[in-house]
N, C-alpha and C positions, 0 to 999 in steps of 0.2 A: 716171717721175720726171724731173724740170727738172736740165735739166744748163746749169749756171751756170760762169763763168771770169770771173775781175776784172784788168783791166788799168790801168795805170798811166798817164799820161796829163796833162802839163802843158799847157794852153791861152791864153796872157794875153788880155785881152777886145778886141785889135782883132783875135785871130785865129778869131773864130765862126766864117769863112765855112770855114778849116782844117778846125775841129773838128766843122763838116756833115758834110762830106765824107769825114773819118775815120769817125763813126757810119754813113753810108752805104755805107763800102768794108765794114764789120766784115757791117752783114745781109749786103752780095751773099757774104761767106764764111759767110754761116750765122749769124751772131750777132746777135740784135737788142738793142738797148739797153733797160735797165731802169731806170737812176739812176747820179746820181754823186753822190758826196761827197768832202768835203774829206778832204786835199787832191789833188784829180784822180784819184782811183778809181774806175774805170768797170766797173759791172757789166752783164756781159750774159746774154743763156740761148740755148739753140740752138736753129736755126730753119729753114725750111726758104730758102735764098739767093733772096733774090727782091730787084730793083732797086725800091731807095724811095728819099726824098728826106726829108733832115731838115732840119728848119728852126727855129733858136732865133731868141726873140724877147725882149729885153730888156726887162722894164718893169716897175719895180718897185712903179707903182704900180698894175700888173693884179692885186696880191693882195687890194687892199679890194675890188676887185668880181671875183672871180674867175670867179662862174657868168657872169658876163656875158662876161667874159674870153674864158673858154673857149668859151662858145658862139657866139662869133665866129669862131673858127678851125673847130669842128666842122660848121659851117653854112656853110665854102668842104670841107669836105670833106679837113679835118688831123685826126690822133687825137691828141688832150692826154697827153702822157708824166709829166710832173714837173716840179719847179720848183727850180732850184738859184743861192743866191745874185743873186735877179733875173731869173737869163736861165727862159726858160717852153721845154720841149722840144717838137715835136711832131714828128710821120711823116707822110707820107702815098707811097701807093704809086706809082712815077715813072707808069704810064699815066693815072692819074686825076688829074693834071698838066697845063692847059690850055698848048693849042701856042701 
């Protein structure tokens, strides 16, 4: 069974680079991120801690072509999470992170 915990979580939008880095401290504790919703409730479920790298990307208007979207980021080798108000979530794991 998925063991899930929601945390609370205010972000305003010039602090993305914050709110990476918060999603990337919670996996190295074991928690990977699932979704947020309003207003700032971040669900996660538990994981095994491994260092990854999250990276939101703004753009709202990547929802009319979303396959396209997304398969731009899958094709450098990001996994598409969800999509919240605009910003588009993705992961990818810190070694497969070009030096």
């Amino acid at each position: 069974m998925k063991e899930l915990k929601k945390e609370f979580r205010w972000f305003n939008i010039m602090e993305y680079e914050k709110e990476e880095n918060y999603l990337s401290k919670r996996h190295q504790e074991g928690w990977k991120f699932k979704r947020v919703t309003f207003p700032g409730v971040y669900t996660f479920e538990r994981c095994e801690p491994e260092k990854v790298i999250y990276q939101l990307d703004y753009n709202k208007e990547g929802i009319k072509h979303q396959m396209e979207y997304v398969r731009m980021f899958e094709d450098c080798g990001w996994e598409y999470l969800t999509e919240f108000d605009g910003y588009n979530y993705f992961r990818k794991p810190a070694d497969k992170m070009q030096q």
